[in-house]
C-alpha positions as CSV (number, residue, x, y, z in Angstrom):
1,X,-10.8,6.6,-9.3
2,X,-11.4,5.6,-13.2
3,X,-15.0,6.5,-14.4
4,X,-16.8,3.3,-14.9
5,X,-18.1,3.6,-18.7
6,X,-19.8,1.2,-20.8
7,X,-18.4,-1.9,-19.4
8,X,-19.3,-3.5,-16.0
9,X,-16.2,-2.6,-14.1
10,X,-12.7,-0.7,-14.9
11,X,-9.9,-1.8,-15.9
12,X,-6.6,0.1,-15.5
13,X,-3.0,-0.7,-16.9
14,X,-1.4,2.2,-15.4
15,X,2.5,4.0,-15.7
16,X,3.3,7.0,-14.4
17,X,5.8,8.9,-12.2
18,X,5.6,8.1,-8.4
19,X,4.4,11.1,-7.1
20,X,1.8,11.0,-9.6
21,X,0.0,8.3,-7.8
22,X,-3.5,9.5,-6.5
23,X,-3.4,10.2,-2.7
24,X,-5.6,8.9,0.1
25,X,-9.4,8.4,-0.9
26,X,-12.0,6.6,-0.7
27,X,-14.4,4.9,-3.2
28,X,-17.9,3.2,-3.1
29,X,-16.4,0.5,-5.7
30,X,-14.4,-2.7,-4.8
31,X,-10.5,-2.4,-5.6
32,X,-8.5,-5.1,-7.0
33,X,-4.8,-3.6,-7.2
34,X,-1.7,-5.2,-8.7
35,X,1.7,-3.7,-8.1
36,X,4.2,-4.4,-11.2
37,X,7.0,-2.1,-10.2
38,X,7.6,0.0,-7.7
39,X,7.6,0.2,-4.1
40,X,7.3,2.2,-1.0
41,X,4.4,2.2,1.8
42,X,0.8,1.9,1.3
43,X,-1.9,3.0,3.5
44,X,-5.2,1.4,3.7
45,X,-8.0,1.8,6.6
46,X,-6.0,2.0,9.7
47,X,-2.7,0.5,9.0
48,X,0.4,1.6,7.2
49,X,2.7,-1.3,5.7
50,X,5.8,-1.4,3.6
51,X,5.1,-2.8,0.0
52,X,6.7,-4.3,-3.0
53,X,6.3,-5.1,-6.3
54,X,4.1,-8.4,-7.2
55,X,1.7,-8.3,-4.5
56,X,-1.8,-8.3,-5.1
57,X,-4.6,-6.6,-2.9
58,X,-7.9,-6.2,-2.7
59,X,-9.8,-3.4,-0.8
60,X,-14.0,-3.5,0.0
61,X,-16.1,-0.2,-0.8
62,X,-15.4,2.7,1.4
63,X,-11.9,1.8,2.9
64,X,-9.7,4.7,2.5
65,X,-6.3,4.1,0.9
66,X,-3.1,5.2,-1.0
67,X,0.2,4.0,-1.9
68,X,2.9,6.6,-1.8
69,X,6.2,5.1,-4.4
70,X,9.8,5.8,-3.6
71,X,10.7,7.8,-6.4
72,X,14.1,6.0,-6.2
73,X,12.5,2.7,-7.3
74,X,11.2,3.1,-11.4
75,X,11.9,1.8,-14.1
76,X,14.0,2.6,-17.4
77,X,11.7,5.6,-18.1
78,X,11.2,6.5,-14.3
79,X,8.0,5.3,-14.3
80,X,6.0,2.7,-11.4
81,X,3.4,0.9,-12.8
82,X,0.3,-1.1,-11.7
83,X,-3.0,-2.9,-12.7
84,X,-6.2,-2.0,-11.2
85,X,-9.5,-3.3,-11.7
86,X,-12.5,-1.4,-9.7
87,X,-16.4,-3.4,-9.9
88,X,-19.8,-2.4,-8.1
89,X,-21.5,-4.2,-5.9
90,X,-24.3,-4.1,-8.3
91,X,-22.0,-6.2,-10.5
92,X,-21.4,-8.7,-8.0
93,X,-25.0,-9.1,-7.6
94,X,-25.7,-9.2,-10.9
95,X,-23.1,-12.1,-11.2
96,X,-24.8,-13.8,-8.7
97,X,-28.5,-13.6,-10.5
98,X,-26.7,-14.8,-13.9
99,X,-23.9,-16.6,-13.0
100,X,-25.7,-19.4,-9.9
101,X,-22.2,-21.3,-10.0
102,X,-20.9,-18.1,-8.5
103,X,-23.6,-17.3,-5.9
104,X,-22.4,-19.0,-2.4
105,X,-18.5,-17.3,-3.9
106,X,-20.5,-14.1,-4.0
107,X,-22.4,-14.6,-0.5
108,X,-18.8,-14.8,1.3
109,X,-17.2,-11.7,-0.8
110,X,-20.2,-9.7,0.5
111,X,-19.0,-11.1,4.4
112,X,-15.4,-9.5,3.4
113,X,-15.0,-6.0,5.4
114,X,-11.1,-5.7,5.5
115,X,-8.2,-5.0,2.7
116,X,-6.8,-8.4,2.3
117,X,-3.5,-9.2,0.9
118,X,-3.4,-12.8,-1.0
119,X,-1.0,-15.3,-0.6
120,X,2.2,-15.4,-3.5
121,X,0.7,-18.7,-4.8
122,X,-2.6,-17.1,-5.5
123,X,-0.9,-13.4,-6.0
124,X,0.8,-14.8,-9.0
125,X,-2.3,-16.7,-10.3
126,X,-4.0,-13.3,-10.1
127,X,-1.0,-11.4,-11.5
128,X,-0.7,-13.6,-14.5
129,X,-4.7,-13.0,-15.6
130,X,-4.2,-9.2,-15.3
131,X,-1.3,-9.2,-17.4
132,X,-3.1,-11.1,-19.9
133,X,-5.8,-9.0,-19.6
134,X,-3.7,-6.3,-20.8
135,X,-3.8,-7.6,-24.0
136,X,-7.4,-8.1,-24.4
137,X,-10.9,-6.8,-25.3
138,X,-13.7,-5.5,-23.4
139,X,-15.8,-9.3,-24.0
140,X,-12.6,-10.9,-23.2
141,X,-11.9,-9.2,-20.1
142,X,-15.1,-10.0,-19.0
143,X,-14.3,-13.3,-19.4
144,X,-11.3,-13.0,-17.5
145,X,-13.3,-10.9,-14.7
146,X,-15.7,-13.8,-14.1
147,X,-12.4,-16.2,-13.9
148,X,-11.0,-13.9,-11.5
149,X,-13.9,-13.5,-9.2
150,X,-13.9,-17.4,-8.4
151,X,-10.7,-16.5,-7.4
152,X,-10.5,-13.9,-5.3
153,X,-13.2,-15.5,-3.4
154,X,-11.3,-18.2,-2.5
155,X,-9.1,-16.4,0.4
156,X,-6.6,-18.6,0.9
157,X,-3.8,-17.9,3.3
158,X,-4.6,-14.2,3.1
159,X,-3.8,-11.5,5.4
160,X,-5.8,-8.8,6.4
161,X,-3.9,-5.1,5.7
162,X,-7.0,-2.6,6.4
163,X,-9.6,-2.2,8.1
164,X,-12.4,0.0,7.8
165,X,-13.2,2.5,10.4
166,X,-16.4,4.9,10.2
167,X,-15.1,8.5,8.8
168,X,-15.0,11.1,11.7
169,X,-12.7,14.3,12.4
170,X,-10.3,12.7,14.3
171,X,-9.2,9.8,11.9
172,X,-9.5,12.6,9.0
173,X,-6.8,14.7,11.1
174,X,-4.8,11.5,11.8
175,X,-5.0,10.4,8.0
176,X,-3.9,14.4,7.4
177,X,-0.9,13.9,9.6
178,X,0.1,9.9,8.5
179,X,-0.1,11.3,5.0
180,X,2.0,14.7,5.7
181,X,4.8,12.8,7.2
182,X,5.1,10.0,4.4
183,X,5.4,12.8,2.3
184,X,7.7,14.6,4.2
185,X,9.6,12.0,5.8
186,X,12.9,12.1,3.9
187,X,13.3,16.1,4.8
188,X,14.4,17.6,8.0
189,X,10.9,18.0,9.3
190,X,10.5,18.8,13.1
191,X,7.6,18.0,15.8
192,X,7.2,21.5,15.4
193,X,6.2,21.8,11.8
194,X,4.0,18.3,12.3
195,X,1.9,20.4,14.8
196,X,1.9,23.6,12.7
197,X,0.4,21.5,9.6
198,X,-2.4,19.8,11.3
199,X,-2.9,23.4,13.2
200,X,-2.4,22.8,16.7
201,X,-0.1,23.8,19.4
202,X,3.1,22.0,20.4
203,X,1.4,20.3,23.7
204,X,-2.2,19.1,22.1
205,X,-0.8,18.0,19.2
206,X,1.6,15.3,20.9
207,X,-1.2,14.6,23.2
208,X,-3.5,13.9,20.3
209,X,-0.5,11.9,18.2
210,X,0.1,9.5,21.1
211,X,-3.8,9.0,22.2
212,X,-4.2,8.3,18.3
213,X,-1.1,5.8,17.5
214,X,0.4,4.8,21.0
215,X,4.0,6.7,20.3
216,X,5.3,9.6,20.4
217,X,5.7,11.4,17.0
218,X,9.5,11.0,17.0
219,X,9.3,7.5,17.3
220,X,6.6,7.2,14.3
221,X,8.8,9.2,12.3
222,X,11.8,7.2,13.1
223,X,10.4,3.7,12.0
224,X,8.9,5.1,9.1
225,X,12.1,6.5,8.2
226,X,14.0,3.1,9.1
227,X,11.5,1.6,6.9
228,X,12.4,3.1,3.8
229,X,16.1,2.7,4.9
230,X,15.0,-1.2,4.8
231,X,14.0,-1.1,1.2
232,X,17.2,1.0,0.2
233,X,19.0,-2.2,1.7
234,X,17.8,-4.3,0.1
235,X,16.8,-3.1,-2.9
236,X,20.3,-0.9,-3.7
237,X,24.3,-0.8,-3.2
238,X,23.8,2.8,-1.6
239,X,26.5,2.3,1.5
240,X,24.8,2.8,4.5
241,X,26.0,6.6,5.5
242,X,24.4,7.9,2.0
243,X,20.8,5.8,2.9
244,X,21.1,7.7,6.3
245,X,20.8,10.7,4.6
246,X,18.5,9.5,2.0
247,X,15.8,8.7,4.5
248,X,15.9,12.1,6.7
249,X,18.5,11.4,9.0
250,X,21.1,14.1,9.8
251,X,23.3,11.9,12.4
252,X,24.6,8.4,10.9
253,X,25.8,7.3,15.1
254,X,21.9,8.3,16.1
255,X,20.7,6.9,12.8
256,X,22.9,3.3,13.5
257,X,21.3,3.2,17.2
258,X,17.7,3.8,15.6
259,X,18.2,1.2,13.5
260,X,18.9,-1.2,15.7
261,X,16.7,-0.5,18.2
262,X,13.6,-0.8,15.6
263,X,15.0,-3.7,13.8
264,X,17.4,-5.8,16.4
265,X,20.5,-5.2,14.2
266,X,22.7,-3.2,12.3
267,X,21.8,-1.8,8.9
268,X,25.0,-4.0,7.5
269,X,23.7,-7.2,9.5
270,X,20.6,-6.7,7.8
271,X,21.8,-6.3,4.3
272,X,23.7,-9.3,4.8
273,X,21.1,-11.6,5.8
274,X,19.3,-10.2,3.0
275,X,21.1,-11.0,0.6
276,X,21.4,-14.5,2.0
277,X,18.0,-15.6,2.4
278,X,17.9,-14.2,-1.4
279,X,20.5,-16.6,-2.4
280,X,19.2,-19.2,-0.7
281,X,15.6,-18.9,-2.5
């Protein structure tokens, strides 16, 4: 997390390589995060969700969180990028004692326990203040903070994509395991290595895995790998057999059957309806 210094929150234009990107943590700051390129899956509290570029999240004190990039999605200098502001909840209070047009906004932030993901109308009213904000000095960004907080306070249609759960060992080991297979996902990693890195035996650890997420770890491992194999849809012109492979699959017949199982169709039908609903928009 950026070191809040001399100015009443942190602002963060950030570019680096994907597996650069911080890993799970927590923070006692709010989190305002903008992605501007990349993708690849985020977690935040207790859920784990795809993500793209252009959405906008916010994230209360205390939630832990990461987003892990596909390395295959970067820019001309294989970089990801994104925008984060972090503020205090001193900060917010302080806006409320200065600022009394913002108080009853304030009152209803302070209500707000879960990771929200806004809307695209107000994700791209957000999006286009950070940008500008890029270009701006400390007063002026405080300008644009105090435009942004009567806007993030206004919810809209937003969705809730975290939410907080009190730390204790057995969430930390789940986290430790969610965490070691996004990371590992794409390799040929077996239930017996899963078991081995969180350090239990075979049988306790799929007892623990399915008491913890409702499946078994095959199946978690399969529809995170089918997730990524979405976004290589979509997002490339790899043919199907070489996205198999891409995403840690060894068997394209058992991969195809995966697929359709988790998603109701064939990789191919999926790309194709894709592509149409992008030509339709």
């Amino acid at each position: 997390m950026p070191t809040i210094k001399n100015t009443s929150f942190s602002f963060e234009n950030v570019r680096l390589a994907p597996n650069e990107q911080i890993g799970l943590h927590r923070q006692p700051t709010w989190e305002l995060s903008y992605i501007t390129f990349g993708s690849g899956i985020r977690i935040i509290g207790d859920m784990t969700e795809p993500f793209r570029h252009n959405e906008v999240i916010m994230i209360p004190p205390e939630i832990p969180h990461c987003w892990f990039f596909n390395n295959k999605h970067v820019n001309k200098d294989n970089k990801i990028s994104n925008i984060t502001i972090t503020f205090t909840q001193q900060f917010i209070e302080n806006c409320s004692v200065v600022f009394p047009e913002l108080r009853e906004h304030i009152k209803c932030l302070k209500e707000i326990s879960n990771a929200i993901k806004f809307s695209p109308k107000r994700a791209n009213h957000i999006a286009l203040i950070l940008r500008n904000m890029c270009n701006q000095d400390d007063i002026e960004r405080l300008a644009s903070m105090i435009k942004l907080l009567s806007i993030i306070l206004t919810t809209d249609n937003s969705r809730i994509v975290g939410m907080y759960k009190s730390p204790d060992k057995k969430q930390d080991r789940l986290n430790m395991i969610r965490t070691y297979i996004i990371c590992n996902a794409t390799r040929n990693i077996s239930l017996n290595d899963a078991a081995r890195y969180a350090g239990m035996s075979k049988s306790a650890f799929c007892i623990f895995f399915k008491q913890s997420t409702r499946k078994t770890f095959v199946t978690y491992l399969n529809e995170y790998r089918i997730e990524l194999a979405c976004q290589l849809l979509q997002q490339t012109n790899m043919p199907v057999s070489e996205i198999c492979y891409q995403v840690g699959f060894t068997d394209i017949p058992y991969f195809n059957r995966a697929f359709k199982r988790i998603k109701g169709c064939s990789p191919t039908k999926f790309r194709k309806c894709y592509c149409l609903k992008k030509d339709q928009t």
